[in-house]
MARGU-819714 format. One record per residue (C-alpha): x, y, z; chain; residue number from 0. Coordinates in steps of 0.02 Angstrom, whole numbers, plus 50000, padded with zeros to 5 digits. Layout:
% residues N
+-------+-------+-------+--------+-----+
:    xx :    yy :    zz : cadena : num :
+-------+-------+-------+--------+-----+
:     X :     Y :     Z :      A : NUM :
...
+-------+-------+-------+--------+-----+
This chain:
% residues 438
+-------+-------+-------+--------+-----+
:    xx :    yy :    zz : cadena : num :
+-------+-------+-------+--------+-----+
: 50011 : 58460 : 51651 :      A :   0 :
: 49892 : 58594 : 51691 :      A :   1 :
: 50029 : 58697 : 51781 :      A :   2 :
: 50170 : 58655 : 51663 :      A :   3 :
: 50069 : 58751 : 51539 :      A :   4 :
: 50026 : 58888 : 51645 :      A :   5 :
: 50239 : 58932 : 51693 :      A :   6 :
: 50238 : 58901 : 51501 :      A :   7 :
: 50124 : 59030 : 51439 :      A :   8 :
: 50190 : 59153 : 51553 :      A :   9 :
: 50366 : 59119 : 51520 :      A :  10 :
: 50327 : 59162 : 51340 :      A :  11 :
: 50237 : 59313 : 51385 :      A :  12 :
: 50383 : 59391 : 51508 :      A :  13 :
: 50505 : 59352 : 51343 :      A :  14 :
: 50386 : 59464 : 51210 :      A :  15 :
: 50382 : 59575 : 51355 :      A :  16 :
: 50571 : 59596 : 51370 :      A :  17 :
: 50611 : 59595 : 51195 :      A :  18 :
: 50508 : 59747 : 51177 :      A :  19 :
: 50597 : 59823 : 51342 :      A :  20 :
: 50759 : 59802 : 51260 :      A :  21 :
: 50767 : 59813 : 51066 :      A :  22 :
: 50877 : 59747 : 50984 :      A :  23 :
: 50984 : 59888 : 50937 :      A :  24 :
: 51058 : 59898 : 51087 :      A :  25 :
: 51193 : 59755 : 51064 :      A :  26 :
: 51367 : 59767 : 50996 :      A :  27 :
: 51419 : 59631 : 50880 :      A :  28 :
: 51581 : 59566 : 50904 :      A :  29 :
: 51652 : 59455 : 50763 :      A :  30 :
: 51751 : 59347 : 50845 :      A :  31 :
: 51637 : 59307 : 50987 :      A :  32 :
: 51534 : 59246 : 50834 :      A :  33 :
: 51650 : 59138 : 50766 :      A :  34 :
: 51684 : 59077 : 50923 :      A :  35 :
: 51503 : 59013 : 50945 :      A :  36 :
: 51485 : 58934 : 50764 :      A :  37 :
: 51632 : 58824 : 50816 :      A :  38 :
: 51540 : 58768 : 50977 :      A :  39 :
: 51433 : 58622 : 50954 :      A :  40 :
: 51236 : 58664 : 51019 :      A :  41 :
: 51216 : 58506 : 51127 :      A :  42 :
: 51318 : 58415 : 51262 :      A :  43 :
: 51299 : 58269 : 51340 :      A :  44 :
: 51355 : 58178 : 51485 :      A :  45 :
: 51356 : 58108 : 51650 :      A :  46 :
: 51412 : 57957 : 51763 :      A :  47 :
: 51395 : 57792 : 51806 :      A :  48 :
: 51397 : 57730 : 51992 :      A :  49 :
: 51417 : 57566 : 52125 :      A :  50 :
: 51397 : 57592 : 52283 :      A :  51 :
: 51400 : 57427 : 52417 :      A :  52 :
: 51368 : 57503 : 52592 :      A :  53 :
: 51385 : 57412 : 52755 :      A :  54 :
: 51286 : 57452 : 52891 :      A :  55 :
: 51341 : 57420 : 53088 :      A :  56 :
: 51162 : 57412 : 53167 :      A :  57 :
: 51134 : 57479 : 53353 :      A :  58 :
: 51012 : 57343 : 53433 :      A :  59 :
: 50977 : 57461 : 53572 :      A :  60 :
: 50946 : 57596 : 53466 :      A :  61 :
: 50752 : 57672 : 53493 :      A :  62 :
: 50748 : 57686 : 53275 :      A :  63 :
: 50805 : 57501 : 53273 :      A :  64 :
: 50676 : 57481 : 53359 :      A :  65 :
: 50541 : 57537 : 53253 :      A :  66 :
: 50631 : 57452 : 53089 :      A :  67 :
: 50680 : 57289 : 53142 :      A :  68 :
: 50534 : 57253 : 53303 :      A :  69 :
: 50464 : 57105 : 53193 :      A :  70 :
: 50646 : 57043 : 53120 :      A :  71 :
: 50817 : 56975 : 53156 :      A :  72 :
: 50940 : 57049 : 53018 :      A :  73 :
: 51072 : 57010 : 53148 :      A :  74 :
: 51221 : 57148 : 53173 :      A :  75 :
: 51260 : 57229 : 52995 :      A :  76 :
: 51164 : 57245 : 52845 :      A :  77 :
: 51200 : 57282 : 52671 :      A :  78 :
: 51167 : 57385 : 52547 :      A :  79 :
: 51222 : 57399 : 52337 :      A :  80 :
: 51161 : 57535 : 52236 :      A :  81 :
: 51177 : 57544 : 52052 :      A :  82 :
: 51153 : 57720 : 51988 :      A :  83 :
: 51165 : 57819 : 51827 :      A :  84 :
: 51143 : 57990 : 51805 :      A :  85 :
: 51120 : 58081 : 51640 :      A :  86 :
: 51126 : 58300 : 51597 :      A :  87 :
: 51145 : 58367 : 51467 :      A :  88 :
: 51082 : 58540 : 51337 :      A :  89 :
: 51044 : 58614 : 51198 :      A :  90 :
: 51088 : 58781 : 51130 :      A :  91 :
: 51019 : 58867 : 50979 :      A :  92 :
: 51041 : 59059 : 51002 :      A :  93 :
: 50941 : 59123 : 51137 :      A :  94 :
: 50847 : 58971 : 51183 :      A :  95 :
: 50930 : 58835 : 51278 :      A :  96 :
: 50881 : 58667 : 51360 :      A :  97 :
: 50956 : 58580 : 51515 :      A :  98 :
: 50903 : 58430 : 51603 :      A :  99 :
: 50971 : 58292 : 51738 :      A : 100 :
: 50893 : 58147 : 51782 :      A : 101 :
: 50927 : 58011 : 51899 :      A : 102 :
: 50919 : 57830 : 51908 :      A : 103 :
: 50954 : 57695 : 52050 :      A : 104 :
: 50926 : 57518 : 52060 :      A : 105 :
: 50957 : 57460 : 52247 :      A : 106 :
: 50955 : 57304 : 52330 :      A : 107 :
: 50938 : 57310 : 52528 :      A : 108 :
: 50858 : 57196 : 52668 :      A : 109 :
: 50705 : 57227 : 52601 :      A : 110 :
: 50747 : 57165 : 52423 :      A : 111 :
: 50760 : 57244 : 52253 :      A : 112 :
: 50700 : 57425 : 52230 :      A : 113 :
: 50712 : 57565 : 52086 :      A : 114 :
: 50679 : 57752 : 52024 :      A : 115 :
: 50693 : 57863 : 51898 :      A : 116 :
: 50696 : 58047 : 51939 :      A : 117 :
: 50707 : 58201 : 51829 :      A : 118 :
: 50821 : 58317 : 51943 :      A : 119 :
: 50805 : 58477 : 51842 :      A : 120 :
: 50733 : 58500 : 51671 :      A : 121 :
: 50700 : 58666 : 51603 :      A : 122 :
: 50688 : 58799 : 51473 :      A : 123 :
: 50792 : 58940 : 51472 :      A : 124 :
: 50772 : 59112 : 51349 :      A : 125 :
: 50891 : 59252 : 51362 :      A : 126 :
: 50811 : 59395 : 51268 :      A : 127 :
: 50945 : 59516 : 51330 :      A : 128 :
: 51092 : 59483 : 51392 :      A : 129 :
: 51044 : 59555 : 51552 :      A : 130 :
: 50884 : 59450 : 51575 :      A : 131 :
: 50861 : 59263 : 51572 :      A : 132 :
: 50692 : 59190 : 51593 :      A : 133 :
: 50697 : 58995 : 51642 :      A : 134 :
: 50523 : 58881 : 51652 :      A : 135 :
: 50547 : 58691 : 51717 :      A : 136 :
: 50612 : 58609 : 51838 :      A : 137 :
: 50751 : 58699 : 51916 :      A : 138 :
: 50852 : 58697 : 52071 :      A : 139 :
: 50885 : 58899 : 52139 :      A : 140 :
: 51021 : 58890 : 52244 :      A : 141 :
: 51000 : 59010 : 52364 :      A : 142 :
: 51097 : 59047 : 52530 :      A : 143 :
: 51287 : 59056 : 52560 :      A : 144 :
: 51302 : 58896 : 52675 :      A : 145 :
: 51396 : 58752 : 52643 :      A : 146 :
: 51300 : 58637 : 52704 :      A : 147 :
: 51136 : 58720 : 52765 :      A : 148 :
: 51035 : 58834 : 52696 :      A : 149 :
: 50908 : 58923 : 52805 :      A : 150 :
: 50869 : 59038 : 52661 :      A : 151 :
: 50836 : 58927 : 52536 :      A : 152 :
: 50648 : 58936 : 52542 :      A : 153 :
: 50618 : 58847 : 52382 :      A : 154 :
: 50740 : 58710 : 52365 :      A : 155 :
: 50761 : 58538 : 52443 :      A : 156 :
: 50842 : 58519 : 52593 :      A : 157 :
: 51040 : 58479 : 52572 :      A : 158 :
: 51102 : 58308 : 52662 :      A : 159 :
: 51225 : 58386 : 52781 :      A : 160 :
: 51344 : 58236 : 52778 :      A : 161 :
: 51359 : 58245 : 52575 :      A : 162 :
: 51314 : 58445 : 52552 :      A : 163 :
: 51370 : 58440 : 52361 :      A : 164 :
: 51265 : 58320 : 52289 :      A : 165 :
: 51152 : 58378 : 52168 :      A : 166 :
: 50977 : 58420 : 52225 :      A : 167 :
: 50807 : 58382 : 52166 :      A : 168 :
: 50715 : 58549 : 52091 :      A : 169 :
: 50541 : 58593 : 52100 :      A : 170 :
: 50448 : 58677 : 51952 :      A : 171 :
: 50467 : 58851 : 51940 :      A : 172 :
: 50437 : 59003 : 51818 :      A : 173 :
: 50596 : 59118 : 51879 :      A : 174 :
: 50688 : 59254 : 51796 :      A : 175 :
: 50867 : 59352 : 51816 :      A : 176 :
: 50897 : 59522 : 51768 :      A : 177 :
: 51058 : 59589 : 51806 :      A : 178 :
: 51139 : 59758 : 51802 :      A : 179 :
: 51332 : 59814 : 51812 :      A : 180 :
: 51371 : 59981 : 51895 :      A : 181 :
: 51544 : 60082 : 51898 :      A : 182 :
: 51522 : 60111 : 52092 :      A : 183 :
: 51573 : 60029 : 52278 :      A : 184 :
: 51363 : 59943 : 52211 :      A : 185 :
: 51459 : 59849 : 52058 :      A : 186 :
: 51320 : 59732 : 52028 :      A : 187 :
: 51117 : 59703 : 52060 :      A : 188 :
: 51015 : 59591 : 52008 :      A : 189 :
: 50829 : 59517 : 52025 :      A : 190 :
: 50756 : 59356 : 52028 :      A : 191 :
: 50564 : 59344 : 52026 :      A : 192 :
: 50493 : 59168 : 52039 :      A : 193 :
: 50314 : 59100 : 52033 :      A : 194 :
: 50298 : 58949 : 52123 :      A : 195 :
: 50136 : 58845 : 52080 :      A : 196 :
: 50099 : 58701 : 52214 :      A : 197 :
: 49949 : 58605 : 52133 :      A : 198 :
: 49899 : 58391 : 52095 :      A : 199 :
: 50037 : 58325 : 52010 :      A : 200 :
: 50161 : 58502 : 52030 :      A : 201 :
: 50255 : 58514 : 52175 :      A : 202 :
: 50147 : 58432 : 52289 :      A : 203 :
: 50256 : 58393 : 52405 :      A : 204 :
: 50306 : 58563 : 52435 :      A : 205 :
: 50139 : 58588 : 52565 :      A : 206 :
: 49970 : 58642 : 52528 :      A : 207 :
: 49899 : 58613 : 52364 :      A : 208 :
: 49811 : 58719 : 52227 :      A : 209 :
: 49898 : 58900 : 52250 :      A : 210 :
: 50031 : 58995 : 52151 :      A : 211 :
: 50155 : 59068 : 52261 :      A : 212 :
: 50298 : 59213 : 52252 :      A : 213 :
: 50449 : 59210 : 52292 :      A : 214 :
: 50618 : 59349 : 52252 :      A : 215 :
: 50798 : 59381 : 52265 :      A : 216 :
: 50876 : 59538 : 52270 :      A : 217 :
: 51069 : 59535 : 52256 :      A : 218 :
: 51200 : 59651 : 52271 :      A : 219 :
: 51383 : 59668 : 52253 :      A : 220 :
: 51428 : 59779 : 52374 :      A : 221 :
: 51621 : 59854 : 52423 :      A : 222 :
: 51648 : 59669 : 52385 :      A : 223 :
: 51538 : 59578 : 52479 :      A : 224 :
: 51385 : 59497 : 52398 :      A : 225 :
: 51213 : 59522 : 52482 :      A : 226 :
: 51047 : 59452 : 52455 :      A : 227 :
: 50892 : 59494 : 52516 :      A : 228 :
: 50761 : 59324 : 52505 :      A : 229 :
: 50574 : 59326 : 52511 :      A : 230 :
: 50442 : 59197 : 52483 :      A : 231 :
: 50238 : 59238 : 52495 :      A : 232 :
: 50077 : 59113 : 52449 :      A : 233 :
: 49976 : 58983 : 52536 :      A : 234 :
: 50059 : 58841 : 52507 :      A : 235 :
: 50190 : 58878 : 52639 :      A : 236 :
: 50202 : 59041 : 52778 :      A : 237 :
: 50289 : 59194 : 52725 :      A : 238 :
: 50466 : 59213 : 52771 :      A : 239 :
: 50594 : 59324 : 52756 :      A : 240 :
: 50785 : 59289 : 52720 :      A : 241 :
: 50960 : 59393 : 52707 :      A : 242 :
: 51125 : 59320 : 52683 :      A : 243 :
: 51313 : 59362 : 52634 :      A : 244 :
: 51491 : 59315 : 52589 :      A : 245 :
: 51652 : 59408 : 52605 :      A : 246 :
: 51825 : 59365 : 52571 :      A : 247 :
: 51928 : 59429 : 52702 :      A : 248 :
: 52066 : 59393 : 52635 :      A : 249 :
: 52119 : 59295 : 52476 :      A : 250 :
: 52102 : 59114 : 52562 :      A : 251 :
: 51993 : 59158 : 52728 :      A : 252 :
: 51819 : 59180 : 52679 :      A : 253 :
: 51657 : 59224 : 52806 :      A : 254 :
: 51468 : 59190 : 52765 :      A : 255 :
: 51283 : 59176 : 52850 :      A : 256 :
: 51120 : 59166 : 52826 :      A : 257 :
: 50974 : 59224 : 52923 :      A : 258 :
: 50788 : 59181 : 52909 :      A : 259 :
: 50627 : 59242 : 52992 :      A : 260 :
: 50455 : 59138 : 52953 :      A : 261 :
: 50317 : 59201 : 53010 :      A : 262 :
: 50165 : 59095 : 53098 :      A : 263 :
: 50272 : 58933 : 53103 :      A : 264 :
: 50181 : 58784 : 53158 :      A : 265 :
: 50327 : 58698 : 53270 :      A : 266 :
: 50288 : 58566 : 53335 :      A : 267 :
: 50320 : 58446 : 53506 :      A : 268 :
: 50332 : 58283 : 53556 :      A : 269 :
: 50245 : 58234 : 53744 :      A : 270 :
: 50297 : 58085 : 53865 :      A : 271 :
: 50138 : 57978 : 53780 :      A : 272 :
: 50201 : 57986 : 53592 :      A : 273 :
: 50095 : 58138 : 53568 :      A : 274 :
: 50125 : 58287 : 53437 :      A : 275 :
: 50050 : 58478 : 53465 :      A : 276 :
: 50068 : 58596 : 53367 :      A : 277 :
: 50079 : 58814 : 53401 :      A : 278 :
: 50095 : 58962 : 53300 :      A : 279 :
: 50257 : 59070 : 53329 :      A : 280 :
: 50365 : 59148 : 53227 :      A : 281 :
: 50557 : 59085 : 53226 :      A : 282 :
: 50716 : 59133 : 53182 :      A : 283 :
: 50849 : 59002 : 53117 :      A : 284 :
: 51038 : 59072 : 53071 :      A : 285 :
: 51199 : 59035 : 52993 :      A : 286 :
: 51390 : 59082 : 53022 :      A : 287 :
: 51525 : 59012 : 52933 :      A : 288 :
: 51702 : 59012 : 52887 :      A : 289 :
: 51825 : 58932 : 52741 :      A : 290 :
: 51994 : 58960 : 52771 :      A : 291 :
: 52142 : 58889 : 52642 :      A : 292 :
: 52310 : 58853 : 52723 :      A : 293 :
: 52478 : 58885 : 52623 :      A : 294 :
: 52492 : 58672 : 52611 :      A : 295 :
: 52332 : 58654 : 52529 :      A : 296 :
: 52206 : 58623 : 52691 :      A : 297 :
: 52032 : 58682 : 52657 :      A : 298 :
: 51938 : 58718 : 52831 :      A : 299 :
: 51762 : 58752 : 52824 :      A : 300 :
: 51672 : 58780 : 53007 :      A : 301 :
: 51478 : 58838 : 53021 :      A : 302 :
: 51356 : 58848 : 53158 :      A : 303 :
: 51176 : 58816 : 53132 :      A : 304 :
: 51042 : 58881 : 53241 :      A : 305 :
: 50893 : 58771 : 53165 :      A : 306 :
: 50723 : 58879 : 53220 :      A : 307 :
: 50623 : 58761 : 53186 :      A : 308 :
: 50685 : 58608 : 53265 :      A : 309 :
: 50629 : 58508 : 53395 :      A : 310 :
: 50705 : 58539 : 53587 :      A : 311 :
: 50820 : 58408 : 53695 :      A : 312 :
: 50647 : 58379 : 53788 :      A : 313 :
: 50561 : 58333 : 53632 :      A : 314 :
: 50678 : 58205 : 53570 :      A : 315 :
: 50678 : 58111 : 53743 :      A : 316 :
: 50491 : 58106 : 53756 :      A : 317 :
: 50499 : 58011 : 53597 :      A : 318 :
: 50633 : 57913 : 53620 :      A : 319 :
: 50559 : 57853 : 53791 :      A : 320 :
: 50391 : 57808 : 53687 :      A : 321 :
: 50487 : 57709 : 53584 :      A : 322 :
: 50562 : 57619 : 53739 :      A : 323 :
: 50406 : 57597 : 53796 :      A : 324 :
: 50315 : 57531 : 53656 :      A : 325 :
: 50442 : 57426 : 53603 :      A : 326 :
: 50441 : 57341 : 53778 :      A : 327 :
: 50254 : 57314 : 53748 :      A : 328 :
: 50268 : 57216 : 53591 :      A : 329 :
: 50396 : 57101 : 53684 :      A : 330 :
: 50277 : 57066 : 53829 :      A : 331 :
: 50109 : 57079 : 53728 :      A : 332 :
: 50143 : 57058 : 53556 :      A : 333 :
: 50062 : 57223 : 53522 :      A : 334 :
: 50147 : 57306 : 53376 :      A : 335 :
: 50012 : 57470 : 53368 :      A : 336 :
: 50116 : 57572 : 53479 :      A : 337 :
: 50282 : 57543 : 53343 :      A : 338 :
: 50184 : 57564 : 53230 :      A : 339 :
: 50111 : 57730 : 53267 :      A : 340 :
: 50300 : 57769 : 53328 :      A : 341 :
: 50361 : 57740 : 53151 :      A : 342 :
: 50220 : 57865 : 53089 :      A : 343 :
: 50292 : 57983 : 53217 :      A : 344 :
: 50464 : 57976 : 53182 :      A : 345 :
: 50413 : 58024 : 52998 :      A : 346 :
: 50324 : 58186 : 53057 :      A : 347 :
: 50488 : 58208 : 53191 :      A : 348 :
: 50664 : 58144 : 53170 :      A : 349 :
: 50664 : 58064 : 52993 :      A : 350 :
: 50747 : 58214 : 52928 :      A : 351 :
: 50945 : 58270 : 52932 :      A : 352 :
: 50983 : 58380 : 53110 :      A : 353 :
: 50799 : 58387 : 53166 :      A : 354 :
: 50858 : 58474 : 53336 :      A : 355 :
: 50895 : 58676 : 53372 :      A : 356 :
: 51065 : 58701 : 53353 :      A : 357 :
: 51218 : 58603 : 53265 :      A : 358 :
: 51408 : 58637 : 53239 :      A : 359 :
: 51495 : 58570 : 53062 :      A : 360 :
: 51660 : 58554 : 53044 :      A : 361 :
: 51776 : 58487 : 52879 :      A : 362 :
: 51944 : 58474 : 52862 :      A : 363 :
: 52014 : 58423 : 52671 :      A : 364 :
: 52190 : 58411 : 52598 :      A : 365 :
: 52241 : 58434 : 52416 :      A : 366 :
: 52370 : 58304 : 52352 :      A : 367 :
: 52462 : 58250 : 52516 :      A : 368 :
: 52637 : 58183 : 52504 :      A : 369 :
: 52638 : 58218 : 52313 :      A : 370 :
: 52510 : 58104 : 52267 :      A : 371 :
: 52420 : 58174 : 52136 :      A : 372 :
: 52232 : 58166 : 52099 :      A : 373 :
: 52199 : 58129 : 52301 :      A : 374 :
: 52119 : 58183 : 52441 :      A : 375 :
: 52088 : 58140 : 52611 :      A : 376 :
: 51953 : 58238 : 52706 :      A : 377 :
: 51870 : 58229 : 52893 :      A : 378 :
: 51702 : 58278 : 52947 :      A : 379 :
: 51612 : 58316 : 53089 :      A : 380 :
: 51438 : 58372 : 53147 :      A : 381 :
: 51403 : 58396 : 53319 :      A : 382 :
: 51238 : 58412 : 53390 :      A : 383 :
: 51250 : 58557 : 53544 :      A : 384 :
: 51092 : 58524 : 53626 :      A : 385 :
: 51134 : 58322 : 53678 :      A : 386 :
: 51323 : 58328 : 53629 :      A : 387 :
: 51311 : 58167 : 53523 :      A : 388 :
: 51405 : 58174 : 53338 :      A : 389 :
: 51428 : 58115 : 53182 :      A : 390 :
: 51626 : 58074 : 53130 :      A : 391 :
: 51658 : 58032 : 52954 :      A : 392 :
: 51827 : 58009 : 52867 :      A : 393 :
: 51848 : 58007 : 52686 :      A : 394 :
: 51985 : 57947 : 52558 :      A : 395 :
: 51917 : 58015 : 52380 :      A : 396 :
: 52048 : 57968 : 52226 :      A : 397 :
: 52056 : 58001 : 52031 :      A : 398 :
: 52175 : 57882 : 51948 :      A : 399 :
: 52106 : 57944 : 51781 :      A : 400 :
: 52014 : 58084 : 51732 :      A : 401 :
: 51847 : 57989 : 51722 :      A : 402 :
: 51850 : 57896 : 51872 :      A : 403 :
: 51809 : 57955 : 52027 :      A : 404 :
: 51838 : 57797 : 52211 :      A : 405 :
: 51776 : 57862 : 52353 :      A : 406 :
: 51789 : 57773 : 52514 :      A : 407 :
: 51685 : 57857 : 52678 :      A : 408 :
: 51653 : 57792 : 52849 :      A : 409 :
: 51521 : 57856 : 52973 :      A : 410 :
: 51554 : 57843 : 53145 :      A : 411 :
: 51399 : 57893 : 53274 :      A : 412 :
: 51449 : 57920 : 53423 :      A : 413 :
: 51305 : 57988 : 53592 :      A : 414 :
: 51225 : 57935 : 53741 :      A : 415 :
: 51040 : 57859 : 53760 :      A : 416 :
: 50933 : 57973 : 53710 :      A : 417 :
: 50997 : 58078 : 53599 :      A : 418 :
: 51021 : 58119 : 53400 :      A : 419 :
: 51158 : 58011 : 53350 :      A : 420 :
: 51134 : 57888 : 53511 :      A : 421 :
: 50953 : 57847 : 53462 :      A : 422 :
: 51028 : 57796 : 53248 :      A : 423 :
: 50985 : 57614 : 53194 :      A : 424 :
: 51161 : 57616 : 53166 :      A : 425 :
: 51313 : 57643 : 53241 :      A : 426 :
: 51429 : 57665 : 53085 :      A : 427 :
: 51420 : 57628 : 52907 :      A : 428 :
: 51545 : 57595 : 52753 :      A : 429 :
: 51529 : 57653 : 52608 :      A : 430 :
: 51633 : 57623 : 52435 :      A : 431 :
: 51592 : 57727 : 52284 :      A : 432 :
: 51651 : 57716 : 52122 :      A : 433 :
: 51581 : 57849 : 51975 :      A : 434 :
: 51648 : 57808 : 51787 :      A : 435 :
: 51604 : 57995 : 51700 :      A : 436 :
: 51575 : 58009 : 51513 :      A : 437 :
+-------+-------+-------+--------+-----+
């Protein structure tokens, strides 16, 4: 609560401040645009509700089978039904608006009923000028110009790589945009200041607690390309350093990346015995993309991923051959402390999406094939480079009306012993989703 104030306070201060910056004489009133917004209604609301059954094919061998299932037999496939609802909506009265999305699930798995509530952005935004908007709340920023990673996104939750365009969880923020239009090749700049607090109860789980960090975007619009320049500063995490762009090359071929520098990274390995150390270096991690629209509606979108701060080929079989091991002493001794310590491992290692150095992503989708309307079929792929094992997931998505959404995915893994996919508790999984928006 104590930091929720704090964003507030100074929100309201950087508004008095920019009303004086830019009095009030400098708009021009234009009638019908005021008519316009007396007819609008201040609020909206909506959202969707969603049932998703998933069936998992479980990979016995598998070193994270393993460390799940060591003390239980849930034989070759488990299941998996989620019940979701999500709710956004706002409020707009003149300057001031409100905006919030929230999340709920109610899931039943293998390990029995389960549910959670979470408030996915929530803020207040002012626009005291129509070149400045000041938001306080819980936001999500958006930076970076990758589809589905964002090495420049130093203040946002990591994306899930196999489902890029789901909406993210924001962290708490006191941000601000002010924009300027130039007749010049420079046709646009703009600013975004953020202060970032980490403290109890605020973002904790961003890293260390009790300091206000800075972060900043500079954009341009450059000869038609947009450019940003990224920068984040404070204790909570290093500093780090970020640039990215877009370009359309031409009307339906499109290029992008992102690159990244943190400074004093603590990256850490994995030793034969299960063991973690940690050194300071600075790394690098990088982007490079394409999306490329065919004349019969095909949407291609390729990127490579150099991830900096991932974990080498020889760090994910040291693991996975601790695992092995310590799984092999629970069968002969009973002696679970080795799994158990390997499941507190995996969540400092390989819990998270494409833990390794350096990945390829591929998708292929199709708009309406064979003239059937409100359809489309998609395929994708990520490929880890440094063990060659993958991920291949087809996808049939269909609207039969305009407020229902059936998506059917399957995820196929597919990789040796020992490595990324390989090493899964599963070897595919189903999935059926069906969203009713209102």
């Amino acid at each position: 609560m104590r930091g929720i104030l704090i964003l507030m306070g100074v929100s309201i201060w950087v508004w008095i401040l920019s009303l004086q910056a830019f009095p009030q004489s400098e708009y021009e009133f234009d009638l019908s645009e005021i008519e316009k917004e007396i007819e609008k209604k201040p609020y909206s609301i909506g959202g969707f509700l969603e049932f998703e059954p998933i069936l998992f094919g479980l990979d016995q061998d598998a070193a994270l089978y393993r460390l799940n299932f060591f003390d239980r037999d849930e034989g070759s496939t488990v299941e998996q039904y989620n019940l979701g609802l999500r709710l956004e909506g706002s409020y707009q009265e003149d300057r001031v608006g409100i905006y919030f999305r929230t999340d709920s699930l109610l899931r039943y798995d293998y390990l029995g009923w389960d549910w959670e509530i979470d408030l996915l952005e929530g803020y207040l935004s002012m626009k005291p000028n129509p070149s400045l908007t000041v938001d306080v709340g819980k936001k999500v920023t958006k930076w970076g110009k990758g589809y589905a990673w964002n090495p420049v996104s130093f203040i946002d939750r990591p994306k899930d790589p196999e489902d890029p365009q789901e909406a993210l969880e924001g962290f708490y923020v006191l941000t601000a945009d002010l924009i300027k239009s130039l007749e010049s090749p420079l046709k646009t700049v703009a600013f975004t200041p953020v202060i970032f607090p980490v403290l109890k109860d605020l973002n904790e789980d961003f890293g260390e607690r009790d300091h206000i960090n800075f972060a900043a975007k500079l954009y341009f619009l450059l000869w038609d390309t947009d450019l940003d320049l990224l920068f984040f500063t404070g204790e909570s995490r290093t500093t780090r350093y970020g640039f990215d762009f877009a370009r359309n090359l031409k009307t339906n071929f499109e290029v992008h990346g992102e690159l990244a520098l943190i400074t004093d990274f603590e990256r850490k390995s994995v030793d034969s015995q299960g063991s973690l150390s940690t050194r300071e270096s600075d790394v690098l991690s990088a982007l490079l993309g394409i999306r490329y629209l065919t004349t019969n509606e095909i949407t291609f979108i390729v990127e490579y991923y150099h991830n900096g701060t991932g974990f080498t080929e020889d760090d994910a079989k040291n693991f996975y051959r601790f695992v092995d091991r310590a799984y092999y002493t629970f069968l002969v001794t009973g002696d679970s402390l080795p799994l158990l310590r390997g499941e507190q491992l995996v969540k400092e290692t390989f819990a998270r999406a494409n833990p390794m150095r350096d990945y390829i992503y591929f998708r292929a989708s199709m708009k309406e094939p064979f003239g059937i309307l409100y359809f489309t079929p998609a395929v994708t792929s990520i490929v880890n480079l440094n063990d060659q094992s993958f991920t291949l997931i087809p996808e049939l998505l269909y609207s039969p009306k305009t407020n229902l959404e059936i998506r059917f995915r399957g995820a196929f893994l597919a990789g040796t012993k020992n490595t990324e996919y390989g090493e899964k508790k599963n070897d595919y999984r189903l999935e059926l989703r069906v969203r009713y928006f209102f």
